[in-house]
C-alpha positions in Angstrom: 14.0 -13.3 4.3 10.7 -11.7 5.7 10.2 -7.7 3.8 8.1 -6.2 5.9 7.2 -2.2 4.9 5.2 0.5 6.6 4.2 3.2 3.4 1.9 6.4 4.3 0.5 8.3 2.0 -0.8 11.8 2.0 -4.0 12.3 -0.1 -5.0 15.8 -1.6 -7.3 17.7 0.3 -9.8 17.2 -2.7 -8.4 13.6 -3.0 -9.4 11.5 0.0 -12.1 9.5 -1.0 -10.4 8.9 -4.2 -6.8 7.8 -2.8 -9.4 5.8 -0.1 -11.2 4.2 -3.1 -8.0 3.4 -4.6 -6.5 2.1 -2.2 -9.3 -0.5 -1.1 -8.9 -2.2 -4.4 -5.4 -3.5 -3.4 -6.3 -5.2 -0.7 -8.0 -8.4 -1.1 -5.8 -9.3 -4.3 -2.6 -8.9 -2.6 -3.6 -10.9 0.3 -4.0 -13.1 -2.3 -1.1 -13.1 -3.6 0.8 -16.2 -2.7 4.1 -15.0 -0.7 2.0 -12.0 1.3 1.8 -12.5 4.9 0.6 -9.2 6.0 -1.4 -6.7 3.6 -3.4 -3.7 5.8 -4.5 -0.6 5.2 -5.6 2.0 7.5 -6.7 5.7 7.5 -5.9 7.7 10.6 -8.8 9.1 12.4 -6.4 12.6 13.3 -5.4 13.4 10.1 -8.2 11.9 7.1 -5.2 12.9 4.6 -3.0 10.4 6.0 -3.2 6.4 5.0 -0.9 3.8 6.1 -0.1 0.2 4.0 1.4 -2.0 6.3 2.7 -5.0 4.2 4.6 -8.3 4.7 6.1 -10.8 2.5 7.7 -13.6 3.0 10.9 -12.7 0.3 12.0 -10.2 -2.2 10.9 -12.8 -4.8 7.3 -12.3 -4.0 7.2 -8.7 -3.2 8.7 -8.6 -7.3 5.5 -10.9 -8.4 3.6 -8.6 -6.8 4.7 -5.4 -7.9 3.8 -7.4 -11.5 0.3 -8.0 -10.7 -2.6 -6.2 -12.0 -3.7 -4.3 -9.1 -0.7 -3.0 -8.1 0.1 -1.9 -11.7 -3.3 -0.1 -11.6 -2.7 1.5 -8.4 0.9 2.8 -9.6 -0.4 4.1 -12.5 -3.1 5.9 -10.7 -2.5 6.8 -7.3 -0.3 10.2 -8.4 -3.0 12.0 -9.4 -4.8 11.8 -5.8 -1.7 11.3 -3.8 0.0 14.8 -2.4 3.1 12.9 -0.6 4.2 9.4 -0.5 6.7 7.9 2.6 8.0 4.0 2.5 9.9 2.6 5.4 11.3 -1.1 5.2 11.2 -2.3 9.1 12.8 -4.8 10.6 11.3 -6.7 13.4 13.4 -6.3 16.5 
């Protein structure tokens, strides 16, 4: 079963380019990642804070391997310290 998830996340004020830096080195590698169908991230242009990951995989089995991955370990370990406020939704296509 498809997991598709929408997470935003709130950089400090001091933080943006940091959390945007951070950010940018998950993308190509989870793309990557065999099982990920969608992997996007954006930074809105009304509030610079605010980024949203929009992700897709095709089952919980690979959204697991990729939580065990290298780059997503990195960014876990290092996002807190630029991140003021974190929000994950799962979605469901309709």
């Amino acid at each position: 079963m498809t997991i598709t998830r929408q997470i935003i996340y709130l950089a400090k004020r001091d933080c943006i380019e940091e959390l945007k830096a951070l950010l940018k080195t998950t993308i190509q590698a989870s793309k990557e990642e065999e099982g990920c169908l969608l992997y996007d991230v954006y930074q809105t242009k009304t509030n610079i804070v605010e980024f949203i990951v929009m992700q897709s995989w095709k089952d919980e089995d690979a959204l697991r391997s990729h939580y065990k991955t290298d780059h997503y370990l990195h960014f876990k370990e290092n996002f807190n310290q630029y991140n003021a406020h974190v929000e994950p939704f799962e979605l469901e296509v309709l």
